[in-house]
N, C-alpha and C positions, 0 to 999 in steps of 0.2 A: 186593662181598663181602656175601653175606646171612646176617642176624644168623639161626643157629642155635639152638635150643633142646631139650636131652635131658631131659626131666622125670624127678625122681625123688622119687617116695610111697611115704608107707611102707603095706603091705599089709596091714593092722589098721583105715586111711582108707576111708574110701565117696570114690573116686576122682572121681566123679560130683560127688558134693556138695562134694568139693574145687576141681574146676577152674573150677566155678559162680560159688565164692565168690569164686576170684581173679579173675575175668574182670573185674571192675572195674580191678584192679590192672594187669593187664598192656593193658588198652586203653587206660589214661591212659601208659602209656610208652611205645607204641604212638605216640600222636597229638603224644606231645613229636618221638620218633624222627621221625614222617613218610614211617613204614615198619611193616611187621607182621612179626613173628618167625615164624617157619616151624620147626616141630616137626622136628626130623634125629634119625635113626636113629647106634646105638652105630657103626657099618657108614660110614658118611659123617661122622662127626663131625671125623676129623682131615685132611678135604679139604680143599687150600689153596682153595677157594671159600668157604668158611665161617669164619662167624667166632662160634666155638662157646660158648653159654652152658649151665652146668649148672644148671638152676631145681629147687632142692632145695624141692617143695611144701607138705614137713610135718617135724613131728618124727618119729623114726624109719625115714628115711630113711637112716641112716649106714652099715646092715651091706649095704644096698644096692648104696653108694659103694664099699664095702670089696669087692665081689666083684670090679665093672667097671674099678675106676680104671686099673690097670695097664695095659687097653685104652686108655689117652687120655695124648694127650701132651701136656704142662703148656706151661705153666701152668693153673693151674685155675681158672675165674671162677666163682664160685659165683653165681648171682642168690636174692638172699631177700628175700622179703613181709615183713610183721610179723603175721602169721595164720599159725594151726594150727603154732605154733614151729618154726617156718621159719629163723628166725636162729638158737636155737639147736641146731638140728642143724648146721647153715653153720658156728656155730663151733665142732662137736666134729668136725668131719670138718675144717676149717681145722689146726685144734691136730694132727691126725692126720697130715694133709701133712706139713706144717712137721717134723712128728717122723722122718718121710722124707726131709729135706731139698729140698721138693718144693714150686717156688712155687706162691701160692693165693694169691687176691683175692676177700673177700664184698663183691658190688655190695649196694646193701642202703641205703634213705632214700626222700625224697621221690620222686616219678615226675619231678621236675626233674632232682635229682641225677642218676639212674640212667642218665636216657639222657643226659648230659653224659657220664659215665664209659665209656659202653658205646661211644659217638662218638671219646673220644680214644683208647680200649682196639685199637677196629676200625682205627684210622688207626695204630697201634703193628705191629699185625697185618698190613695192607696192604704198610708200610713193609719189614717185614719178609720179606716174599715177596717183592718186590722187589729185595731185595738182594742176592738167589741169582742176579739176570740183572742185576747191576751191576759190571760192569766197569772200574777205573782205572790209569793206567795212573804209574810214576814216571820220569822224563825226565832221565836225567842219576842224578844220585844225591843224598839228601840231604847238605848244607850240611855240611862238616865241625865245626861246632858243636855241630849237633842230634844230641846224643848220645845223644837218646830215641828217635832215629824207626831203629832197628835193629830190625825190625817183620819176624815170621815168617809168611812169604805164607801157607803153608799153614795155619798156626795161625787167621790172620785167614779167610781161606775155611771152615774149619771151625766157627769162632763164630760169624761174621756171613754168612757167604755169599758176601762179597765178594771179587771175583778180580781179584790185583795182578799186572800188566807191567810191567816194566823195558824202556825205548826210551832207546839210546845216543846222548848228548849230539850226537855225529856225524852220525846219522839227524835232527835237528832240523835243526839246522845247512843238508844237505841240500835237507831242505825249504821253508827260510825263502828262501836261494839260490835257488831255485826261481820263486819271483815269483807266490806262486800269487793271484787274485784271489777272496775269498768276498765276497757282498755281505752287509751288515748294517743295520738300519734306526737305527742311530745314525752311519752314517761322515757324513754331508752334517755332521748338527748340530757332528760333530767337526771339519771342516775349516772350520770357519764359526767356531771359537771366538778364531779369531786367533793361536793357536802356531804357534810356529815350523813352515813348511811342512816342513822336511829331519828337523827330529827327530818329525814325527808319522807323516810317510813311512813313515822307520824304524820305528817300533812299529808301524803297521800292518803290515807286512813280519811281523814278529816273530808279530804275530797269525796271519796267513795260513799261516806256516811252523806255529802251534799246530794250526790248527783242518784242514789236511792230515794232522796227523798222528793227530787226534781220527777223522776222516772213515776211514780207512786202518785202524784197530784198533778202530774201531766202540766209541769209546771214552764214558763217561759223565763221567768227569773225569779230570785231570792234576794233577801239580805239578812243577816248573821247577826245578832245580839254577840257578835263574835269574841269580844274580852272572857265574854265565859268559859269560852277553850281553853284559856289560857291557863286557868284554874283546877281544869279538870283535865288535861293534856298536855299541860307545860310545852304548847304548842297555839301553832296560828292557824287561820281558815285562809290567810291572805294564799299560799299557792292555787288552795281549792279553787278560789273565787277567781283567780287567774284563770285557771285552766277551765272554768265554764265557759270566761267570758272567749276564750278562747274558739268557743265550741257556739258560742251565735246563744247561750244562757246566761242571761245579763244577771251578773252577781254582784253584791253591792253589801259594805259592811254596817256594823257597828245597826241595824236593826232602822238605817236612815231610809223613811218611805219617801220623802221628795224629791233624796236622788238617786234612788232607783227607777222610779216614774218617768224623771229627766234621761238616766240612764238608757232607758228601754226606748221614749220617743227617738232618740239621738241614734238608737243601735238602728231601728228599721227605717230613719229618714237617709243614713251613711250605708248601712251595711257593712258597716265595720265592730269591729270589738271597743264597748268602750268603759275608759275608769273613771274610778273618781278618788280624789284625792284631796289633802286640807291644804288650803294657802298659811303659807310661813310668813311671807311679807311681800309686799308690793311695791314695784318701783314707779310710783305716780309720775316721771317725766318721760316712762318710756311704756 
């Protein structure tokens, strides 16, 4: 994604001797980034390849903002210098949003800061395009406990992008019966640890039956109405869900859609594997 920039001066500035002056500015954030910003047009600014900053270059730039804005979809990152008040126009067009009800962020400090901000802002942005082609699917249904996770697919697709499935506890089942074999670059280490042979059997089983049905719905993650296993397998899906999450497929139990949802933002903001698990007690002074 390449960092975008729509300049905006106010036309009272010698435009010339403005850009001059910041050219220090924007090459020290430059050489932090280890990238150069590339000028976009009002016309490409809202392309999901961009990841678009407004460098407000002076003061009196506001009525500017005030013509275009409605062309550009927010959030709004404002980049400001501390030259030719730069900041504050940033915050009378900030104040202006906000009276909109209209998010806005002034990037705005050292050339350290800025591109730290710009680095975690763009990987917020990435995440976010990403998640219009993320797919999860719920397997069973959730846990008659979780009273929270009555979770409106369409509502979630509208906010986040994200597109929920529902695959009938049956259609697992199915699968698992099936014997399907996936290879994984942990099964040797697992069969070496010394457990029980028949009950890791079983959970691999349980695995193979997950990641057929991952494979089949072209899925990015699940979660398991998983107590049902236990019933009908006198076994757990906890290895399977392990060894997805292993594999970059966010697996989550007990049929919870809000922390799967959290699960999956968390996986592609980190890129790391992540779990979840229930709090026992809390120690409130630490």
């Amino acid at each position: 994604m390449k960092i975008g920039l729509y300049n905006l001066v106010s036309e009272v500035h010698n435009e010339g001797y403005i850009n001059q002056t910041l050219k220090g500015f924007i090459t020290e954030i430059e050489e932090k980034l280890g990238e150069k910003f590339e000028d976009v047009s009002l016309k490409s600014f809202n392309q999901k390849d961009w990841f678009p900053l407004i460098f407000i270059k002076s003061g009196g730039a506001e009525g500017k903002f005030e013509k275009i804005f409605k062309q550009v979809k927010g959030p709004y990152l404002l980049l400001s210098s501390g030259l030719h008040n730069s900041l504050a126009a940033s915050l009378e067009i900030a104040s202006f949003l906000k009276q909109k009800g209209k998010k806005v962020e002034i990037i705005h400090g050292s050339s350290e800061y800025i591109a730290k901000r710009i680095k975690e802002l763009r990987k917020i942005f990435q995440v976010k395009n990403k998640l219009f082609s993320t797919k999860l699917a719920v397997i069973g249904k959730p846990s008659d406990w979780l009273i929270a996770s009555d979770v409106d697919y369409k509502e979630v697709k509208e906010a986040l992008g994200i597109s929920l499935i529902d695959v009938e506890m049956d259609e697992l089942v199915k699968e698992i019966d099936r014997c399907h074999y996936f290879a994984h670059p942990k099964l040797k280490d697992i069969r070496e640890k010394g457990f029980d042979k028949k009950s890791i059997d079983g959970a691999l089983k349980i695995y193979n039956g997950f990641k057929a049905i991952v494979n089949k719905y072209k899925l990015d993650g699940i979660t398991v109405r998983c107590f049902d296993l236990l019933e009908i397998y006198k076994n757990s899906g906890c290895l399977g869900i392990s060894l997805l999450n292993d594999e970059g497929i966010v697996g989550g139990c007990e049929g919870d859609i809000p922390a799967l949802i959290s699960m999956t933002i968390l996986h592609l903001l980190t890129d790391e594997p992540v779990f979840m698990a229930n709090p026992s007690s809390i120690d409130v002074d630490n």
